[in-house]
Backbone as JSON, one array per atom type, in Angstrom:
{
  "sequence": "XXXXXXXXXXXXXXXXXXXXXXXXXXXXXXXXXXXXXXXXXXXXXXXXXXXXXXXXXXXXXXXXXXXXXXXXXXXXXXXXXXXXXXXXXXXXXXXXXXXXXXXXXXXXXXXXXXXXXXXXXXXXXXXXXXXX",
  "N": [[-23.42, -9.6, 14.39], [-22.04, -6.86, 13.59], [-20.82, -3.61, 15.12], [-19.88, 0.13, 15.87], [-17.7, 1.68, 17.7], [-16.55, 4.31, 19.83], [-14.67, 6.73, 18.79], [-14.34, 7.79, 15.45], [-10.55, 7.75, 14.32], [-8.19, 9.41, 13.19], [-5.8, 8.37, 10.81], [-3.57, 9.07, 9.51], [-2.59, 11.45, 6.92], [-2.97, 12.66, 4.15], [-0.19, 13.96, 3.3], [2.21, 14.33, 1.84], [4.47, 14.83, -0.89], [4.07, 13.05, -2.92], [1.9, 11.9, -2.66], [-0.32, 13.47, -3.73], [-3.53, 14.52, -4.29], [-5.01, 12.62, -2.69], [-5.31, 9.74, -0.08], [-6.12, 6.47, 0.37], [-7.71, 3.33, 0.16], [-6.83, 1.98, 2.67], [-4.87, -1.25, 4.6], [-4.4, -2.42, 7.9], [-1.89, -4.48, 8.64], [-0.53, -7.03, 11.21], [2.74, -8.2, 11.63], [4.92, -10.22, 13.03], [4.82, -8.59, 16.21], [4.87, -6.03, 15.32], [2.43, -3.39, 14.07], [1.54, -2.38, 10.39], [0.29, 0.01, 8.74], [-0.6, -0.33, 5.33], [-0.9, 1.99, 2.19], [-3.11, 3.12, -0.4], [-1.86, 5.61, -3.0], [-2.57, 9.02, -4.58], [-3.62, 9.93, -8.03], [-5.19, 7.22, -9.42], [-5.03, 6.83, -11.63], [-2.78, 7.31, -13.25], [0.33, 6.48, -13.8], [2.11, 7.56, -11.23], [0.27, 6.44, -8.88], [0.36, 5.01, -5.94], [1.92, 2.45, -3.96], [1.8, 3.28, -0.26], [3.51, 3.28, 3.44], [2.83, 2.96, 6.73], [4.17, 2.74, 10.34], [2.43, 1.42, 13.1], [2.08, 2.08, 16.55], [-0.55, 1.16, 17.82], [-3.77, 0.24, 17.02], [-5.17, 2.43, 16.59], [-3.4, 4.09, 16.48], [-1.03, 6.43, 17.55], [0.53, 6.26, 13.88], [3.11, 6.26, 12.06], [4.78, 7.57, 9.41], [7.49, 6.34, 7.87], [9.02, 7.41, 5.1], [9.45, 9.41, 2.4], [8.63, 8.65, 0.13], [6.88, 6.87, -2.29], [6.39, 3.44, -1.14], [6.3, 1.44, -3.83], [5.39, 2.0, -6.91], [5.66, 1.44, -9.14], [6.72, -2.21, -10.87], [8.54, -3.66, -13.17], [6.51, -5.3, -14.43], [4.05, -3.75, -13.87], [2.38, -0.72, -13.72], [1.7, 2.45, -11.64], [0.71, 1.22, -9.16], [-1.41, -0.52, -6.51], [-4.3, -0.77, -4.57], [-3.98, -2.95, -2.5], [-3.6, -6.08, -0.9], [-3.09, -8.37, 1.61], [-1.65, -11.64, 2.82], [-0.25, -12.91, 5.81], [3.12, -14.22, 6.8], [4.74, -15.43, 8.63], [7.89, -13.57, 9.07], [7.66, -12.86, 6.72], [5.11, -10.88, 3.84], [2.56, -11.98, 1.65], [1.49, -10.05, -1.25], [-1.12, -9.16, -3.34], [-1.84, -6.93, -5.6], [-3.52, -4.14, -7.93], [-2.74, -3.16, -11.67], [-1.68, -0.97, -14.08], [-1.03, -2.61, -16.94], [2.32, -1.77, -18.68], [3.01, 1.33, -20.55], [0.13, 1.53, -21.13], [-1.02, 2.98, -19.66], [-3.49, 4.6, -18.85], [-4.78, 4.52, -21.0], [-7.54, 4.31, -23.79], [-7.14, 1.42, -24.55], [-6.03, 0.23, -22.41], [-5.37, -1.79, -19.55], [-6.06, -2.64, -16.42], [-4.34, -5.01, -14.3], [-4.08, -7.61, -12.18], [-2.05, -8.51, -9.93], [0.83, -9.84, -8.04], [3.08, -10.21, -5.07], [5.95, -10.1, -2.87], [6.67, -9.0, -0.06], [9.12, -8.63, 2.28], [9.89, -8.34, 5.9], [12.31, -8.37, 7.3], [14.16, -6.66, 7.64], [12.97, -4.79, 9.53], [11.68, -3.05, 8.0], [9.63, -2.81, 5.49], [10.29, -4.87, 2.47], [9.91, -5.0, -0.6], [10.48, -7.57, -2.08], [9.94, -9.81, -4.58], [7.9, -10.13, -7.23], [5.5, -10.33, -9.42]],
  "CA": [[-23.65, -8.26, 13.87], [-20.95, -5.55, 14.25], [-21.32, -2.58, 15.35], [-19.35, 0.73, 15.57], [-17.64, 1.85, 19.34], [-15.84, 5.29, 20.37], [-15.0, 7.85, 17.63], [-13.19, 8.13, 14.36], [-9.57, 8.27, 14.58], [-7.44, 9.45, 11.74], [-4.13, 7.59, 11.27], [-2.94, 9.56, 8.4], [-3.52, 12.0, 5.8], [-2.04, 12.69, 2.54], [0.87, 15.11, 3.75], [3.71, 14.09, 1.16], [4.11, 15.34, -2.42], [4.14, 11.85, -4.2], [0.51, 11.21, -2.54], [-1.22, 14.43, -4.22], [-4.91, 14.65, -3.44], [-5.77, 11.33, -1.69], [-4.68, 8.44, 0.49], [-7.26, 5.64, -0.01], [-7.68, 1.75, 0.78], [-6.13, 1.27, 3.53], [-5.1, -1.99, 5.32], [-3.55, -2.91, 8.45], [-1.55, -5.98, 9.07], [0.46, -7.35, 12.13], [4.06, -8.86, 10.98], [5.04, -10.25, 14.76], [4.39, -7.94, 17.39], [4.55, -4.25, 14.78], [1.56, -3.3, 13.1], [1.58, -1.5, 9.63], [-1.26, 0.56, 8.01], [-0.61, 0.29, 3.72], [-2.51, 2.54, 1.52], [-2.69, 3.68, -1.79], [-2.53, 7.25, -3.04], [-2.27, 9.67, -5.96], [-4.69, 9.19, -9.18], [-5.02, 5.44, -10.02], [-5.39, 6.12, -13.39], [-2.06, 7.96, -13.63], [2.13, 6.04, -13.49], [2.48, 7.91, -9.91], [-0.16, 5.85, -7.92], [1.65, 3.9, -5.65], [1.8, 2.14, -2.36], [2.79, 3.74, 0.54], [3.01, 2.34, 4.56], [2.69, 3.61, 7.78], [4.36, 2.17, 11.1], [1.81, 2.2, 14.05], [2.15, 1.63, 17.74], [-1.99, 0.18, 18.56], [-4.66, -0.09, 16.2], [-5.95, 4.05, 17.43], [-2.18, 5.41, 16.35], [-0.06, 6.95, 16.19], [0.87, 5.84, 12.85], [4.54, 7.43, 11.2], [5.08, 7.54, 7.85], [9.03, 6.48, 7.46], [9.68, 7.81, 3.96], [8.91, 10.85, 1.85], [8.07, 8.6, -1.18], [6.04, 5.57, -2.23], [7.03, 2.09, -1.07], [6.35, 1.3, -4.5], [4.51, 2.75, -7.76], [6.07, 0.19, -10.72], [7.58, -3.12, -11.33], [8.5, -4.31, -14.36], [5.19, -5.9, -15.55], [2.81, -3.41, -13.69], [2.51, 0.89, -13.51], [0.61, 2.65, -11.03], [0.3, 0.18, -8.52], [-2.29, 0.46, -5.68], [-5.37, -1.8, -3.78], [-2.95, -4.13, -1.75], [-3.96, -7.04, 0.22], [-2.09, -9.25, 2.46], [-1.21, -12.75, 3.88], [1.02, -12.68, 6.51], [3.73, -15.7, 7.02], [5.88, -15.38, 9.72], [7.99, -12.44, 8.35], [6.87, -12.48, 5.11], [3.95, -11.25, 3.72], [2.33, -12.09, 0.51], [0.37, -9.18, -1.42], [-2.29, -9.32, -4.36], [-2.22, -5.63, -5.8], [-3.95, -4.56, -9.26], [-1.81, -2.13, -11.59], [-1.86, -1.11, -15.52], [0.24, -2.91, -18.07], [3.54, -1.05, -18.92], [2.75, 1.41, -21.45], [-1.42, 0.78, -21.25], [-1.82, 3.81, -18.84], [-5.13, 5.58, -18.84], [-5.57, 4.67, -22.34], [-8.68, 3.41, -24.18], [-7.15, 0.3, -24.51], [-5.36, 0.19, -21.58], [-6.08, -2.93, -18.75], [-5.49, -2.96, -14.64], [-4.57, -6.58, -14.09], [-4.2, -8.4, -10.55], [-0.03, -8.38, -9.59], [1.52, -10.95, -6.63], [4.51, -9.81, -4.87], [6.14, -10.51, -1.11], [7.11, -7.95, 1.41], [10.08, -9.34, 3.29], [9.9, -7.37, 6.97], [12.91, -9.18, 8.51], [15.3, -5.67, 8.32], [12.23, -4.25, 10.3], [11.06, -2.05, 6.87], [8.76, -3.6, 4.07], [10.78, -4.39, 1.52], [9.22, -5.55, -1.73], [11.34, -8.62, -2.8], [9.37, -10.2, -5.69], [6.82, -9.9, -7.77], [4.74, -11.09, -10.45]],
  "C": [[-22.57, -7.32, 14.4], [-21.57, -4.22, 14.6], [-20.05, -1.37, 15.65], [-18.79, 1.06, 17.0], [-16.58, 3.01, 18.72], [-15.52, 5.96, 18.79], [-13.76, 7.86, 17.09], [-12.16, 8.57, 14.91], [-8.95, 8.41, 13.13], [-6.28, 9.19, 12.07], [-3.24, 8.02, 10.3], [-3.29, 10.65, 7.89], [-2.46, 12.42, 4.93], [-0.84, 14.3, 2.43], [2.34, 14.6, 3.05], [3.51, 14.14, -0.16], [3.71, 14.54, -3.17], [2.44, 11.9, -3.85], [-0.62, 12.24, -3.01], [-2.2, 14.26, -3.27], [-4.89, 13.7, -2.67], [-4.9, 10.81, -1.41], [-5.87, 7.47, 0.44], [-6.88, 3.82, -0.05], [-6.26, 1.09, 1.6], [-6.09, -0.41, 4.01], [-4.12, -2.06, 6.18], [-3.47, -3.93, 8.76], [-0.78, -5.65, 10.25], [1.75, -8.47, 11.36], [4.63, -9.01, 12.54], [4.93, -9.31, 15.68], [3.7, -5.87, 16.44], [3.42, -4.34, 13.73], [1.68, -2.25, 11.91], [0.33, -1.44, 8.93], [-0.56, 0.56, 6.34], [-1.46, 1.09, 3.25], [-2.25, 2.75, 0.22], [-3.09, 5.37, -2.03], [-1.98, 7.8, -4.84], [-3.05, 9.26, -6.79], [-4.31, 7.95, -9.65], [-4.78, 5.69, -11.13], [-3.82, 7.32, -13.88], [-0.72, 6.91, -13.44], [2.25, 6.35, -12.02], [1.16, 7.52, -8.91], [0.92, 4.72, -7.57], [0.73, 3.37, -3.9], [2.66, 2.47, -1.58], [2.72, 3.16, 2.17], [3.05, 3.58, 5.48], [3.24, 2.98, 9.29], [3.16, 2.52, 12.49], [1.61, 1.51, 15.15], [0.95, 1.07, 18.58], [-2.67, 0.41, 17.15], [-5.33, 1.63, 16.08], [-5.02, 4.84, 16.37], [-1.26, 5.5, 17.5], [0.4, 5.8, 15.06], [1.9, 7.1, 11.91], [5.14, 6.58, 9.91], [6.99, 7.36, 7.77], [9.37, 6.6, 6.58], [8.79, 8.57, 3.37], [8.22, 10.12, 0.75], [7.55, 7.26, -1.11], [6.36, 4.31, -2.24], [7.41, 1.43, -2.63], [5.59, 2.25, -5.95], [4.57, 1.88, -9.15], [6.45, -1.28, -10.2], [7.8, -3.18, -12.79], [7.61, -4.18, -14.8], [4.0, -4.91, -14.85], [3.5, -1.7, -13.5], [1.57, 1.27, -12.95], [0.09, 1.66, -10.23], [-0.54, 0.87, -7.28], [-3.32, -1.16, -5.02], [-4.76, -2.96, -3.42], [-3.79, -4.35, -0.89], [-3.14, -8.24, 0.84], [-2.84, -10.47, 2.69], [-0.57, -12.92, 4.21], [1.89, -14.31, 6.49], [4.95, -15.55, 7.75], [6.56, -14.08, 9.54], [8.4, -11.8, 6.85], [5.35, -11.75, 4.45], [3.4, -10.98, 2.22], [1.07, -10.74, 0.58], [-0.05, -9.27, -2.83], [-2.35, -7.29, -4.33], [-2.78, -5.09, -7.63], [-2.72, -3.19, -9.81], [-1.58, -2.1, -13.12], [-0.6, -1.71, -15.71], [1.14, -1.72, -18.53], [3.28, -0.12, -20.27], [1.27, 1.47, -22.06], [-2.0, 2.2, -20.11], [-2.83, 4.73, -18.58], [-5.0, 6.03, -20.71], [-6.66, 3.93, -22.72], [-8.9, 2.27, -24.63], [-6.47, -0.45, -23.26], [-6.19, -0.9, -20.36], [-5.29, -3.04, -17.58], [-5.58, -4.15, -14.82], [-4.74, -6.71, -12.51], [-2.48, -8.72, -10.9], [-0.25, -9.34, -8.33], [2.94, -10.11, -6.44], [4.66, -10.37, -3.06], [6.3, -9.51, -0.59], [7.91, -8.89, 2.51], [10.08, -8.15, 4.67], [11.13, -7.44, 8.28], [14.18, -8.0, 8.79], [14.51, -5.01, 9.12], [11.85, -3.01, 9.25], [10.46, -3.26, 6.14], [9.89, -3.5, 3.33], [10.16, -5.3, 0.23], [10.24, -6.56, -2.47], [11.5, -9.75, -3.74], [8.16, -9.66, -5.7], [6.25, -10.51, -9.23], [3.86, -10.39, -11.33]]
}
């Protein structure tokens, strides 16, 4: 059974123009020794949701935002990207994120799929180096 210990910390908050109102589903991974918080922000149902990271020195914080804008927000085959999840692999790490079809964006026919991509971490930044 889990249970809850010592008091809310906030490791962020939506202080950069791209991320409008919200920051929302976070996760943090470890990539050898540095931990990063991802999240998603800005209306899902708009082109400018995206994923953005956070570098952070314990699990508590600090956590620093190294760029004004969103790690990602497109590829190719997806718009509005957002709800990233990881598996780490040495310094790689595979992510599962969902994200409308090109063209499909907050219309009434419009369909979020499920996206694959990597995150290479070996210049010591995420960098998004495929995708699917």
């Amino acid at each position: 059974l889990l249970s809850v210990t010592g008091s809310p910390t906030a490791l962020i908050t939506n202080d950069q123009a791209w991320e409008a109102d919200v920051v929302e589903g976070p996760e943090m991974i470890q990539v050898g020794s540095q931990l990063w918080l991802f999240y998603s922000a800005n209306d899902w149902n708009t082109a400018n949701y995206g994923v953005g990271y956070a570098k952070c020195a314990s699990i508590t914080g600090p956590c620093t935002k190294p760029t004004s804008s969103a790690l990602f927000t497109s590829t190719p085959d997806a718009v509005g990207t957002g709800g990233q999840t990881f598996v780490i692999q040495g310094t790689r790490a595979g992510m599962a994120y969902h994200g409308w079809m090109p063209g499909q964006v907050n219309t009434s026919t419009g369909e979020r799929r499920l996206y694959a991509g990597t995150l290479d971490f070996s210049s010591g930044v995420p960098v998004l180096i495929a995708y699917t």
